[in-house]
N, C-alpha and C positions, 0 to 999 in steps of 0.2 A: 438448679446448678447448670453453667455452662456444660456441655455437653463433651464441647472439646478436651475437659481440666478433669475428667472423669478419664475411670478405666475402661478404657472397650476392649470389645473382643469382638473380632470379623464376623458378620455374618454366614457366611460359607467356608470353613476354614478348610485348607487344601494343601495335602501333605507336603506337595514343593515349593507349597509358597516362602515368602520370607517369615520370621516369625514374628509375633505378636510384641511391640516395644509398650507397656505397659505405661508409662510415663507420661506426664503430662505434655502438650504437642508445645506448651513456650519452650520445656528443658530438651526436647528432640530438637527444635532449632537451633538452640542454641548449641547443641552438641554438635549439631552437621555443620555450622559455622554458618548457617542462612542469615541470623541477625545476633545482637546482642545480649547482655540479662537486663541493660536500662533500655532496650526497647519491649524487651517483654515486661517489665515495671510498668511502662509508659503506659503500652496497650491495656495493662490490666486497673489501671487508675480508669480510662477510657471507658474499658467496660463496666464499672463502677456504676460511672455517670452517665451512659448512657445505653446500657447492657448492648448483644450482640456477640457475634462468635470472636474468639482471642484471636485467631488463626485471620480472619476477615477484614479483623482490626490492622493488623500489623502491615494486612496487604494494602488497606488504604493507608496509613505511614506513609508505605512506600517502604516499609522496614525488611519487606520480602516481599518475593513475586510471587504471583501464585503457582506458578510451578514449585516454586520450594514446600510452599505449601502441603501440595498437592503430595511431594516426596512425603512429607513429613506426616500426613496422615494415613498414605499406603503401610509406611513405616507403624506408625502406630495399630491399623488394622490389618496387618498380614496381610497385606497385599501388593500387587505390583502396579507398578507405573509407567506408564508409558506419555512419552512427549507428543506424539503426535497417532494418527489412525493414518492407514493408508486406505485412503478413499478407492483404488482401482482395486483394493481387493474386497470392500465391502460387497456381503451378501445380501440385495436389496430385498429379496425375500422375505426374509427374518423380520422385517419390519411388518408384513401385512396383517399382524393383528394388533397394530397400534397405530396411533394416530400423531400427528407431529407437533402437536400442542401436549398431548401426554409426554412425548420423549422428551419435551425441552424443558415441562414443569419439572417431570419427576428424573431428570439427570440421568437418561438412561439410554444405551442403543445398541441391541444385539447385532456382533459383528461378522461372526463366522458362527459355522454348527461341522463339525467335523468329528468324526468316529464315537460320535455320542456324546462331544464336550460341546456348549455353548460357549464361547467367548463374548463378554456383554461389557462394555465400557461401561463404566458410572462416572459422573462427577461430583456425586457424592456418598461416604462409603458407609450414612447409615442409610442408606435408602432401602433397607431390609422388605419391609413390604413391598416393593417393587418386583428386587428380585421372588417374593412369590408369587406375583404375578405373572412373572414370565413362566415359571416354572408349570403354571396353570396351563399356560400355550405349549410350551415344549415339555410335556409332563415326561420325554422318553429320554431325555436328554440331564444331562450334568452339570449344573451353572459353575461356570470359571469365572467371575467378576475381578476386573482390573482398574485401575483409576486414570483418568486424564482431565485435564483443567475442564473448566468451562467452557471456553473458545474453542478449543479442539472438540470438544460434544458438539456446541450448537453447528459448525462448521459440517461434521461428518453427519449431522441429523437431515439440515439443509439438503446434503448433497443426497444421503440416503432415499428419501422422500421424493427430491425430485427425479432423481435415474428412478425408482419404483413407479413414480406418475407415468413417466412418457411410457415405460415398461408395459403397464396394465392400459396407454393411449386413455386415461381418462383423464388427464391434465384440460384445464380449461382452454378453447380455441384463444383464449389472448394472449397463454405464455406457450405456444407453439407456432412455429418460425411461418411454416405454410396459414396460420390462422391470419399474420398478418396479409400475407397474398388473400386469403380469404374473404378478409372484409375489403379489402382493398376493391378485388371484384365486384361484389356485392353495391359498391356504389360504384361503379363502372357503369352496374347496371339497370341501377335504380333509374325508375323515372325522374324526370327532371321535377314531376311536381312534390319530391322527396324536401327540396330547398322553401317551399310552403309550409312546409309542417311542423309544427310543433316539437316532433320526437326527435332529438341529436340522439338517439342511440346509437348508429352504426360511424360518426365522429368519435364520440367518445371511446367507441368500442374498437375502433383506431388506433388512436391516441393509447391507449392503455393497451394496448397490444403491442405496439413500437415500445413503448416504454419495458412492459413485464421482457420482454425479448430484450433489449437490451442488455436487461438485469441480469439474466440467466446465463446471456453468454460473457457477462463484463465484460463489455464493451467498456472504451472509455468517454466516448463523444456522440450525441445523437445529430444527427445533420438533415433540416428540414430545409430543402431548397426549391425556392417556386421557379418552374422555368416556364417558357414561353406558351405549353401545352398542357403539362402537367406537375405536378408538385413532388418532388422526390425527394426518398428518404434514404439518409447512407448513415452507416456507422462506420467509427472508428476502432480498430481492435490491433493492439499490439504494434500499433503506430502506423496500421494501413487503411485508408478508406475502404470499404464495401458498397455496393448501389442492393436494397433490400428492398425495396418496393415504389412503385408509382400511383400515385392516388391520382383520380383526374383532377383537373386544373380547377372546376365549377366550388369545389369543395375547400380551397387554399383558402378561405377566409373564418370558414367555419372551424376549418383544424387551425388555424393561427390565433382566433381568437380562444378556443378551448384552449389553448399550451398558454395564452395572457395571462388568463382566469385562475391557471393552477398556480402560477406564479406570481400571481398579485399586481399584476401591469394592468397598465392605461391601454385598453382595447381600444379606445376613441382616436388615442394616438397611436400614429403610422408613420409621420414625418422624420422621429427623433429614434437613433439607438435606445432602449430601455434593458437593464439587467435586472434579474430578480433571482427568489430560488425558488425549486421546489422540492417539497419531502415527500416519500414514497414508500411503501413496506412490501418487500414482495420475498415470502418464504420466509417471512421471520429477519430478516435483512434490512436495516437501517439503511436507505440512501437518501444521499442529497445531490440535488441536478443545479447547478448552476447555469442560470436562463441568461441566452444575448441574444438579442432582436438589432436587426439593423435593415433599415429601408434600400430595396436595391430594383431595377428597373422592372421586375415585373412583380412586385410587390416584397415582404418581411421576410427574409432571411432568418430563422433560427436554429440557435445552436446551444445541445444540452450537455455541458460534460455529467457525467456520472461521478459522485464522490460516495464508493462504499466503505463506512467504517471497518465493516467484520471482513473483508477480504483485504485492507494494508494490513500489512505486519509491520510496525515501526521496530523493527529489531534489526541496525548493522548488520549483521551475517545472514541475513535476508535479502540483501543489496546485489549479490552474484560479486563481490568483491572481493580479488585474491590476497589470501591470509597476510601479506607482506605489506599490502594497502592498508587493509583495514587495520592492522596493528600501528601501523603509523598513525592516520587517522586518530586512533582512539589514543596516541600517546599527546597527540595536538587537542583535542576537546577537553581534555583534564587538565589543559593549561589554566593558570590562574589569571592572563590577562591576552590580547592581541586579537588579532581580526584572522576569520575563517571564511573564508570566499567560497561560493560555490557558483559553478557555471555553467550555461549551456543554454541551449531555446528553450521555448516552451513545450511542456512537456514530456521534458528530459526527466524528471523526476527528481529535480533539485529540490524542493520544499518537504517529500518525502525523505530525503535525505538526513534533511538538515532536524526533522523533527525526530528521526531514529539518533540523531545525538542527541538532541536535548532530551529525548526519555532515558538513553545511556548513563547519562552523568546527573539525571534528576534525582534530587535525595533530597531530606526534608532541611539538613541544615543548606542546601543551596538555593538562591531567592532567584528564577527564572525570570523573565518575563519578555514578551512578542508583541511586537505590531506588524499589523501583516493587513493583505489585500486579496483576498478575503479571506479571514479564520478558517480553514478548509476543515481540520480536525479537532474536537474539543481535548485536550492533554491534560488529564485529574496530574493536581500539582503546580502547575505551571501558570501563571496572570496571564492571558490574551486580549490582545485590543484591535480593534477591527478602524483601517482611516477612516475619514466622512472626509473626502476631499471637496463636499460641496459646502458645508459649512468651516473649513479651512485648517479641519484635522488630521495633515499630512503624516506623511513619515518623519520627515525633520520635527514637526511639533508633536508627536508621539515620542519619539525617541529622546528629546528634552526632556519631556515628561517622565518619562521611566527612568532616566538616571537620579531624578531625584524622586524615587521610590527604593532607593538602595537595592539594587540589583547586583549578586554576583554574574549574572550568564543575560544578556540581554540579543534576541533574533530581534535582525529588522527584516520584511519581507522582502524590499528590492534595495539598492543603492540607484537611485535614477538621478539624482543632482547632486552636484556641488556640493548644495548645504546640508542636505544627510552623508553625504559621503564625511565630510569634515566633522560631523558631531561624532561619527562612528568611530576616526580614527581618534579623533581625543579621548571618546569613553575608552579604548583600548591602552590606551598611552595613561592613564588615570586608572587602571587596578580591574576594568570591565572586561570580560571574555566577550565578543560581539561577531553573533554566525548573521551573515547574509547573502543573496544570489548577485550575480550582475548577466548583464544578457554580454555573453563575449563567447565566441568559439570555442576558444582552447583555453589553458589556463595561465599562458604568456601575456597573449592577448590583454589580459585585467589589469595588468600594471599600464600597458600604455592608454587604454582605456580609461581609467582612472586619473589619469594625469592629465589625459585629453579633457576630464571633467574640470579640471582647474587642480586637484590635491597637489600638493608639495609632494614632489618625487622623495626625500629626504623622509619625511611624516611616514609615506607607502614603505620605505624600508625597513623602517624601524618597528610598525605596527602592524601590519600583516605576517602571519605566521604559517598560513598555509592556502593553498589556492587547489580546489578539485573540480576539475573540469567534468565532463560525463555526458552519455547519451544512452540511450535505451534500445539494444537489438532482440531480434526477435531468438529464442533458442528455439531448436529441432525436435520436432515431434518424436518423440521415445520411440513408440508403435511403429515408426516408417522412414527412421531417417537410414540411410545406408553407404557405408563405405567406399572411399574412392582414392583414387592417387592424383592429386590437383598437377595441373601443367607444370612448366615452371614460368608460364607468364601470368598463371594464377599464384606461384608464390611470390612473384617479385611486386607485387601487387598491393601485396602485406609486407612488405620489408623481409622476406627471407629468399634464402638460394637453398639451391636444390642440394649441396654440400652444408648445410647448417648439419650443428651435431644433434639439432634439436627435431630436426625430420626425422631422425632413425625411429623415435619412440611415438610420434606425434599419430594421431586418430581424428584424419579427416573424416568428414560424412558431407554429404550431400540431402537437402531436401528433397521429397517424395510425393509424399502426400497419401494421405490415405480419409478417407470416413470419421475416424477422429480429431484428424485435423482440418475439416474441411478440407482437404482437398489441396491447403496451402504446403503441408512438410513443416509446419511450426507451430508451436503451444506455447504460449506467455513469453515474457520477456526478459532479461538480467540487465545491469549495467556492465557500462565500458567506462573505464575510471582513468583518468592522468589525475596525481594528485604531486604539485608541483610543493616542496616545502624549500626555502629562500636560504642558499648559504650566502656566506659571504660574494662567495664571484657575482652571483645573482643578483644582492642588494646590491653591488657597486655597480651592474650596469643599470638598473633601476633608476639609481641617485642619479646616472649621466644621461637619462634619457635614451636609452639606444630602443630598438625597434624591436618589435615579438622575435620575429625569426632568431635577433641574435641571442635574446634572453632565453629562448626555448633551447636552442641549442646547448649551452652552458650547464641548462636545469638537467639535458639529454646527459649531458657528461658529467654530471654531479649525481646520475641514477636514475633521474626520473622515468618512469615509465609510460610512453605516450598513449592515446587512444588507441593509435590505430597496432601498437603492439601491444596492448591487453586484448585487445580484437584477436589478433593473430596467435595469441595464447590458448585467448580461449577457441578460436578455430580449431585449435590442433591440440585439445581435450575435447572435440568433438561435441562441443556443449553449442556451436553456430556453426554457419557458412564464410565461406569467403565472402560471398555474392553480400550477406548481408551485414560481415562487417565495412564491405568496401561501401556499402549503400549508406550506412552510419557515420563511419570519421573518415570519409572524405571530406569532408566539408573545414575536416580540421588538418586534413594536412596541407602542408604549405604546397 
């Protein structure tokens, strides 16, 4: 018998927990309003024919998330739930009598130990043997077992694991920052009759040091540049270059053709750009490196972005997006037809965007489907197609294609011509929802942009529904950022005076810097959003052609809220800088 359909009873049951809902977990969902009673029919036909947990089924539907889930089985085993672990307060300790393939088979990771209680995350609540294992190690202690998804375990295992490695300095010399300095040396000062021998070990053991370090600290870009002495490595992190190390110059062919090799490229050839990918597992961590090679005067240029699945969250309110936006936003994505623009350079975090709405509004009766350049993440549910622009499978002749696969919700990855532009607004104009990026500053910009492609300004009015510009700033290090009172030529900077009513409440900070942050005053990044939506005054000066500045202006006085004052918003909640909003959407004020 399914396991789920049966009556349990908690493991450890604990006087203030919640109580035990004895019911079957489809009738607890259905009671909480997670899904309905024909998707819990549906699922249990499903397991019929092909057994498996009810609860697991529904998640693949798509019928629920696994957080509801997750609710719904605390629920049923007297237990509580929590959404996320707060990594800075894990005790790395707790973990030293386990191993990090044990925590992530058996769903388990002791979190805190306080006044005699263990607090132990599960992610799953019959894992009863588990917990008497733990019990075996902390035999003085109280086990308090809590539930959290999956994601959130393996996420807080990752992290536990590694803060305990560097902790105890027995982490391997390739995923420690000084290892790469290390090898680095090491052929510095190797003899020259090193390039005679047979052994790449201290290349490879390069290579795989730049790489495991990049992982660790998500980076987003790895940057191998030969110059005229030496070969230098930088990364990119939170949209700023770093210089991490210099390999000597004698070695730039043996480390270019190892990074070919893992990528599947033509090491013979040196003449021509070559792309490729490469997959990598470090910590239990799915990544994919997207490979570009390009010939440049003192030999190959390469450059790796980093694509981690387990650290995006395609989830909207994950975006740093204020509640007024995003609620717009998701009232446009549940539209039943028109074009959804997104904008900005590369690496702005437009195709992360665009894919936290298509998993938003993904649901089994809606038919999805994407072409894109390159598939960056796989989306269970969703059809993905990837161009071959060498055999002559563009975006216009993808996106043909998928309108005759009956699609409600259809992504194209870019609009770069004329002829994708024109098939995108007719799918919208014909009953298609159609999300895609455009490279344009701001979100004015895109109309005349678009027009300047050849589109009928008249078509742009009536089929475009909404336009979100964005760029990616860095936010302040928690640990070191520290209060200030800005000039007033640093407010007027951001569009405020030192009489706004909005200074009185406002919580500058300034970057610091400290040890956790390296040394820069900032940790990760948020968006800065304009999300322009087309009234009337809007479309008509569209249809006449008029210029960004005066469309922007209009959008300005119809509410819109520009970059560079969601910038100045979030300055003054203390979540960034001036310095680094102004470094971010200047480029988009006029």
């Amino acid at each position: 018998m399914d396991p789920e359909l049966s009556v349990n009873i908690a493991p450890y049951p604990i006087s203030d927990k919640p109580s035990i809902d004895a019911r079957p977990i489809g009738e607890i969902l259905v009671r909480d309003g997670a899904c309905t009673e024909t998707n819990v029919v549906d699922a249990l036909e499903m397991q019929v024919e092909r057994g498996g947990l009810l609860g697991e089924l529904l998640v693949q539907m798509s019928a629920i998330t696994q957080l509801q889930l997750t609710r719904a089985l605390g629920a049923q085993f007297g237990l509580d739930v929590e959404e996320r672990i707060d990594l800075d307060e894990l005790d790395v300790s707790l973990v030293g009598g386990l191993t990090m393939g044990y925590a992530k088979g058996a769903g388990v990771l002791p979190t805190r130990l306080e006044d005699g209680v263990l607090e132990v995350a599960l992610s799953n609540p019959m894992s009863i043997d588990v917990l008497d294992d733990l019990r075996i190690l902390h035999a003085q202690a109280t086990i308090e077992p809590y539930l959290v998804t999956p994601d959130v375990l393996n996420e807080a295992v990752n992290h536990a694991f590694d803060r305990r490695a560097r902790a105890d300095q027995v982490v391997d010399d390739l995923s420690k920052e000084d290892g790469v300095v290390d090898i680095a040396a090491e052929l510095e000062g190797a003899a020259k009759d090193i390039l005679d021998e047979d052994d790449e070990a201290p290349i490879i053991r390069l290579v795989n040091s730049v790489l495991n370090q990049a992982a660790k600290e998500r980076v987003s870009d790895v940057h191998i540049e030969p110059m005229e002495k030496y070969v230098l490595f930088r990364f990119r992190k939170d949209g700023v270059l770093r210089e991490v190390v210099r390999a000597p110059k004698r070695f730039q062919p043996a480390i270019t053709s190892r990074i070919k090799i893992m990528g599947e490229l033509n090491i013979a050839e040196k003449r021509l750009p070559q792309d490729g990918r490469i997959r990598i597992k470090v910590a239990g961590r799915d990544i994919d490196l997207r490979l570009s090679t390009i010939p440049t005067a003192h030999g190959e240029r390469i450059v790796m972005r980093l694509l981690d699945k387990t650290s995006t969250t395609l989830d909207l309110l994950a975006l740093g997006m204020r509640e007024e936006t995003m609620a717009l936003l998701e009232s446009l994505i549940r539209r039943p037809n028109g074009i959804i623009l997104c904008c900005g350079p590369t690496g702005s975090g437009k195709t992360t965007t665009l894919y936290s709405a298509l998993v938003t509004i993904n649901k089994p009766e809606v038919n999805i489907l994407t072409i894109e350049d390159p598939v960056e993440y796989q989306l269970e549910g969703i059809g993905q197609m990837q161009v071959q622009p060498k055999i002559g499978f563009t975006f216009a002749g993808g996106l043909r294609a998928t309108l005759r696969q009956d699609p409600d919700v259809v992504l194209v990855g870019e609009i770069r011509d004329l002829e994708t532009a024109e098939i995108a607004v007719q799918a919208s104009l014909t009953g298609h929802l159609v999300f895609s990026t455009v490279h344009t500053n701001d979100a004015a910009s895109t109309f005349t942009r678009m027009v300047d492609m050849g589109v009928e300004p008249f078509l742009l009015s009536s089929s475009v529904i909404g336009i979100l510009a964005q760029r990616l700033c860095r936010t302040l290090c928690r640990d070191c950022k520290e209060p200030y009172h800005p000039t007033d030529l640093e407010l007027e900077q951001i569009g405020l005076k030192r009489d706004d009513d909005r200074i009185v409440s406002a919580r500058f900070h300034r970057a610091k810097g400290c040890p956790e942050c390296g040394g820069s005053g900032y940790a990760g990044r948020m968006g800065l959003h304009e999300l322009l939506v087309p009234d009337e005054s809007v479309k008509r000066l569209v249809v006449d052609k008029a210029d960004a500045g005066t469309i922007k202006k209009a959008a300005v006085a119809a509410g819109m809220i520009t970059l560079l004052m969601d910038g100045a918003i979030k300055a003054m909640n203390g979540k960034t800088t001036i310095e680094e909003v102004m470094r971010i959407a200047t480029a988009a004020v006029e």
